[in-house]
N, C-alpha and C positions, 0 to 999 in steps of 0.2 A: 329335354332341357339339360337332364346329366351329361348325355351326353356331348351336347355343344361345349360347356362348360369345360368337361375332359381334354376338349381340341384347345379352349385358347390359352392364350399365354398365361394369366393368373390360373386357369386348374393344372397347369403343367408346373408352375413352382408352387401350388399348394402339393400337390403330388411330390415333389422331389422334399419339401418342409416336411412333410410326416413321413415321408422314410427316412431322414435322419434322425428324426424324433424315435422311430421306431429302432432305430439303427445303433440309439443310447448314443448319438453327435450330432454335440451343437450344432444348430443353422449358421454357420458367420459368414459374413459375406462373402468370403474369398472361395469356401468349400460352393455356396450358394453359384457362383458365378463358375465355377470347375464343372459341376452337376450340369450348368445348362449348357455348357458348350460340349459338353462330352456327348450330351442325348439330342443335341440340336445342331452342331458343329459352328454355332456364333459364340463370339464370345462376348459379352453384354458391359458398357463402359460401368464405371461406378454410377452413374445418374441414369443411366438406364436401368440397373436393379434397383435402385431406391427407387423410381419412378414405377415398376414391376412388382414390387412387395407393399407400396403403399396402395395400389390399384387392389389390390387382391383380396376377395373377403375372408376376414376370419384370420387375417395373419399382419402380424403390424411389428415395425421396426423397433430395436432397443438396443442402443439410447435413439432417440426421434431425429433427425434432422443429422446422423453423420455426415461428415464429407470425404468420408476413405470407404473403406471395406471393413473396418472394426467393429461394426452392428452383427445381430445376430436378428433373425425373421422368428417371432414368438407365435404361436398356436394360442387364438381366445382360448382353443377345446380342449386341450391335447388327445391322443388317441388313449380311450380305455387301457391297454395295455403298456402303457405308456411305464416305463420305472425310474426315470429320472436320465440323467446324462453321469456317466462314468468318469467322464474329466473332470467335473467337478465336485468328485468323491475321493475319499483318503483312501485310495487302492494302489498293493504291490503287484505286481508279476503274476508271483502267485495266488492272490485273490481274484486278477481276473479270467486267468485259465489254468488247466490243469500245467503237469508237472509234463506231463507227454506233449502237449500242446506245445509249451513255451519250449522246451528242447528242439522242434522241429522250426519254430521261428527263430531259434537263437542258431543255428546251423544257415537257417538260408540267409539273414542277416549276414552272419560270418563272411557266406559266400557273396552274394551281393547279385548287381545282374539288372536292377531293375530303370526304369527311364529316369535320367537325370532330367533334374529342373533349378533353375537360379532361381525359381520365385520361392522365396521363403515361407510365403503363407501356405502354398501348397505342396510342397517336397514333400512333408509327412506323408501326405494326401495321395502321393500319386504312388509312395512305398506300400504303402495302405495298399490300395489297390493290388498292385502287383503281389502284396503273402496272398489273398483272396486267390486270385488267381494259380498259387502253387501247389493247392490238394485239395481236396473234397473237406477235408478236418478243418483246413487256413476259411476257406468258405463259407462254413457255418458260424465262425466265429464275426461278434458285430462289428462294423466298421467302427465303431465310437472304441470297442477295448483294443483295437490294432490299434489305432490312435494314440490311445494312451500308453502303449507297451513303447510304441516308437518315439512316444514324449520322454520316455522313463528312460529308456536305452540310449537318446542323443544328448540328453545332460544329467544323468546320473549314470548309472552302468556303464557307458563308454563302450557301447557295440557299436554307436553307429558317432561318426565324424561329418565336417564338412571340408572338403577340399573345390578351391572356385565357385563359390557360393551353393552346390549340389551336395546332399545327402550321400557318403559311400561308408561303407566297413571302417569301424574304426582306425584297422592298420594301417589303413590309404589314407585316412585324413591328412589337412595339415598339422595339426594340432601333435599330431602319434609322432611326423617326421622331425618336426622339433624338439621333441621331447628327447627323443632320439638322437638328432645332431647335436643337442646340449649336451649329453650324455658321452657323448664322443667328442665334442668340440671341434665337431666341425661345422661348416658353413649350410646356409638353407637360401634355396635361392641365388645364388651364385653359379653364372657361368663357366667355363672352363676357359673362354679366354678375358677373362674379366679377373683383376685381380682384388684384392679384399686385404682387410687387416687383421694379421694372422695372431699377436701378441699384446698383451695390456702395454707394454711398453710402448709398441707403435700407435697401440689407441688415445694412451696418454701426449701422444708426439702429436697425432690430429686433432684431437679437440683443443690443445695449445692451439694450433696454427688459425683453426677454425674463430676461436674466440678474439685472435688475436686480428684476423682479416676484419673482422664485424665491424662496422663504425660508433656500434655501444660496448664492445668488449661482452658481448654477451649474445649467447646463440639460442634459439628457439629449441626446446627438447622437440617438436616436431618437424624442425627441419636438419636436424644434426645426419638423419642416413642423406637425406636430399644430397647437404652438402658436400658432404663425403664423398659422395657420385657427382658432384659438378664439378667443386675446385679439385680437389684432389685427385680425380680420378680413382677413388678406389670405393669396393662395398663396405659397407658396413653390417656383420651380420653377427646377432645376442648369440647366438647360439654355438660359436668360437669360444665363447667364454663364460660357455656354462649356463644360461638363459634365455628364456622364451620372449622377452617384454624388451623395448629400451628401456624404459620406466626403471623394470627391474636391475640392467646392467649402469646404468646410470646412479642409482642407487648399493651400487656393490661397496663394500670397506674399501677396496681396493682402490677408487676413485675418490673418496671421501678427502685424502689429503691434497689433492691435486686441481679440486673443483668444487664450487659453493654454486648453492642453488640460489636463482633471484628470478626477478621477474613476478607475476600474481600467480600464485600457484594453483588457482582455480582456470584462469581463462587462458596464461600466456605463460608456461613454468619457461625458466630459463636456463643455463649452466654460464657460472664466471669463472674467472679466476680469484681464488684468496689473497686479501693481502699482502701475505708473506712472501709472496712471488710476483708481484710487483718487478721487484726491486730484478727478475733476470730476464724481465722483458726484452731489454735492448740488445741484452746476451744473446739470445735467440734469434732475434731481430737478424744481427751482424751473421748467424749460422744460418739462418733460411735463408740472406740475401745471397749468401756463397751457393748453397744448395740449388736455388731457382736463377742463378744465374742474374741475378735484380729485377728478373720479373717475375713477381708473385702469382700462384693457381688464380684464374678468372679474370684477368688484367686484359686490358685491350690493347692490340698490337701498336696501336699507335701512341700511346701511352708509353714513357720511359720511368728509369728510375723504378724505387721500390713501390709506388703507391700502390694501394689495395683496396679500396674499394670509397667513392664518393669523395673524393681529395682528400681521403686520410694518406699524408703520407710520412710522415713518424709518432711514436708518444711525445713529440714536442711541439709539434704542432698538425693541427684536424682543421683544414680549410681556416678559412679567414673570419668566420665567426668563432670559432675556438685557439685563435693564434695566442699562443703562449701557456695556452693547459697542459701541464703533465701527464704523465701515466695515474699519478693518482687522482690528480681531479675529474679525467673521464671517467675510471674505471668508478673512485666514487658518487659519480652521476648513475653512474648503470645501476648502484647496487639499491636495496629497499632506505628508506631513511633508519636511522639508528645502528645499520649495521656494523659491528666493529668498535664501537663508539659506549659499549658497555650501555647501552638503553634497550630497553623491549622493542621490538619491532609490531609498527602501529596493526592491529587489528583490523578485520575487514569481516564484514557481512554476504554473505554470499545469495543469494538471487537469482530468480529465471534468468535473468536483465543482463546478468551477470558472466552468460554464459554467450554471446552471442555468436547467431550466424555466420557461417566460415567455413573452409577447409577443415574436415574433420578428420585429424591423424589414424593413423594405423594403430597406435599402441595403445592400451589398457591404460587407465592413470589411474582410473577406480575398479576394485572389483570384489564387489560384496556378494557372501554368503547367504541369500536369502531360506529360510526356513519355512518349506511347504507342508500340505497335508501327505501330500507324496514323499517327501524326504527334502534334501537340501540342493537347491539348484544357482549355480551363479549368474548375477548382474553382473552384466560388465558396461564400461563407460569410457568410450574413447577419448580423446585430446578434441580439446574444442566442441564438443557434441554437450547438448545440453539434457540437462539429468531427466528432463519431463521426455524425450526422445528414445532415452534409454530402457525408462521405466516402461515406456508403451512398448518398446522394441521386447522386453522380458514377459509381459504379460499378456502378448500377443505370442511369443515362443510357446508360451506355460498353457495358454487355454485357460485363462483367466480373465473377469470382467475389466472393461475398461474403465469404467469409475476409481479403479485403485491406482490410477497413472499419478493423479495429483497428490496425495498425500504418502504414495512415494516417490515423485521425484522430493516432496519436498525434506522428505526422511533423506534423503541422497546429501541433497546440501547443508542438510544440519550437521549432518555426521562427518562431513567432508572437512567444513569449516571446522573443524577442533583435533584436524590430525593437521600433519603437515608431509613433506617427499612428493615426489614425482612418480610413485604409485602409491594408491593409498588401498587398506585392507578392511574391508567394514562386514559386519555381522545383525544379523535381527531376523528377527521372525515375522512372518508377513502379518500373521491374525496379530500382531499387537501394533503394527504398524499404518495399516489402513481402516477404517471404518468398515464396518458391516454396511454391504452393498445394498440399496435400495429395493423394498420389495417389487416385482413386477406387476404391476397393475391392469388385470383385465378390463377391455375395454365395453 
């Protein structure tokens, strides 16, 4: 009867469940689903392992009823020898291998070598694998503390990077290359016959033009590189000028007198023009119409005259339901109420709701310091991505339960609501921020 059991499919993932238990690493689904296609060569959809780990005796799903791979396969028994799981212990480097050990993983790291993979859930996994595979010493050591060394090395220590969604050497990341081209100021990303904007002065000349083309006087912070690359024809890259983020160059002093931020600064940040510049709109107007010959970046060929975009075609008049509006009554339609006008600008509650489904940008707009038992690792929170997304995208990074997703995202948007900018900088410690997780209850 053991032996039948050994052949089918439930003693084959009970089997592969207590060697990670034995192994000091979590069962979670995504390693669960690695394990079987590596010893079976199928790869099993999400509703096939949940249907596989619910069949199986002696091993049942947590939390009950995922609809991703974020479960982890729990042991009624666990094995006698059993000492816990290492991810979810406050362990450094060197608490979980010697000094000779970590030297020989901190060299082959350096060097690098091992199978790229874009799945995020298992890149650790397949690094993992490969030190084992490097000496007889990397071998003996458990899969669960290679795990954790390579969780510790990709967002604290900075050995390891990602470039094209794959695991490489920190020095190859993208992350090292920007750091780098800020440093030097130069471009990332940019072809050699692609041309780009080299000086704050010509950045300040496109975002005029870009703001000025818009039919609100107001351009999306997520679509400012887009544009650059459409109407203009040119890149747009932070790192010319010293930054890694739009968010961040968007935010530099340097632009502060030349552009005002509007739009909701949770869902839809925007950049306008200030007031006081108003008044050299037309100036400009008269100089790009010279420059573009009267026909503006993105204009259709059969189109004449200066128009730019939707029948806008001066500050004096924007198609036939805006005939007779100025420069300042559009521009102050674009902006928040009260602005300029010496009143507070109305207050807003921020919300899952609040975040809606979309195009989710390339740049940072959030990125907190969260405080682990491991040390201090960063949340980040893209443009338009909702914080409950992020939160799970960090605690699936961390090797942390998924119950903490909700009471931090909800920490994300408290904290967010009571800054303001186009990148915001938050801080907290995760144990005072989420609840103590639910006991696991045998069944």
């Amino acid at each position: 009867m053991a032996e039948q059991e050994s052949l089918s499919p439930q003693g084959l993932l009970r089997w592969i469940v207590c060697s990670l238990y034995l192994d000091e690493a979590i069962p979670r689904g995504s390693i669960l689903q690695w394990y079987w296609q590596m010893l079976t060569g199928v790869k099993l959809s999400q509703q096939q392992l949940v249907i596989l780990v619910e069949s199986t005796p002696g091993v049942y799903m947590d939390p009950p009823g995922s609809k991703k791979l974020n479960f982890r396969a729990v042991l009624e028994e666990p094995p006698m020898s059993w000492r816990g799981f290492v991810q979810e212990e406050d362990h450094s480097i060197q608490e979980l291998v010697s000094e000779e050990v970590w030297e020989e993983i901190r060299l082959h790291l350096l060097r690098g070598g091992w199978p790229k993979t874009q799945d995020s859930a298992i890149r650790s996994v397949t690094v993992a694998c490969w030190l084992q595979d490097q000496s007889d010493t990397l071998r003996e050591i458990s899969f669960g503390r290679l795990l954790q060394i390579i969780t510790i090395c990709t967002h604290q220590d900075k050995f390891l990077g990602v470039r094209d969604g794959c695991l490489v050497p920190y020095h190859e990341s993208e992350e090292y290359e920007r750091l780098q081209n800020a440093d030097a100021g130069k471009p990332t990303g940019v072809r050699s016959d692609e041309d780009y904007i080299k000086n704050w002065e010509e950045l300040i000349e496109c975002l005029r033009q870009l703001i000025v083309m818009s039919p609100k006087y107001e351009v999306e912070v997520s679509q400012v590189k887009l544009q650059c690359r459409s109407r203009l024809q040119k890149e747009l890259s932070e790192t010319v000028f010293g930054h890694c983020s739009l968010s961040k160059l968007l935010d530099d002093p340097k632009l502060q007198v030349d552009f005002v931020k509007t739009g909701d600064p949770m869902t839809r940040p925007c950049i306008s023009l200030p007031r006081t510049h108003w008044q050299y709109v037309k100036q400009w107007e008269k100089q790009w119409d010279k420059l573009w010959a009267g026909r503006w970046p993105g204009q259709d060929k059969s189109d004449s005259g200066s128009g730019r975009e939707s029948g806008k075609d001066s500050w004096g008049g924007y198609g036939k339901s805006n005939k007779g509006k100025g420069a300042g009554k559009l521009l102050a339609k674009a902006l928040p109420k009260g602005e300029g006008k010496g009143k507070e600008k109305p207050s807003w509650k921020p919300s899952d709701s609040a975040f809606p489904p979309g195009k989710v940008g390339d740049d940072v707009w959030i990125e907190a310091d969260i405080t682990l038992k491991t040390g201090v690792s960063k949340l980040k929170v893209y443009l338009n991505e909702k914080p409950a997304v992020a939160a799970k995208r960090f605690l699936e990074k961390e090797g942390l339960d998924p119950w903490y997703q909700t009471p931090l995202s909800a920490w994300i948007q408290k904290e967010a609501s009571q800054k303001e900018g186009t990148f915001l900088k938050l801080e907290g410690d995760l144990a005072t921020i989420v609840k103590p997780a639910p006991r696991i209850q045998t069944q």
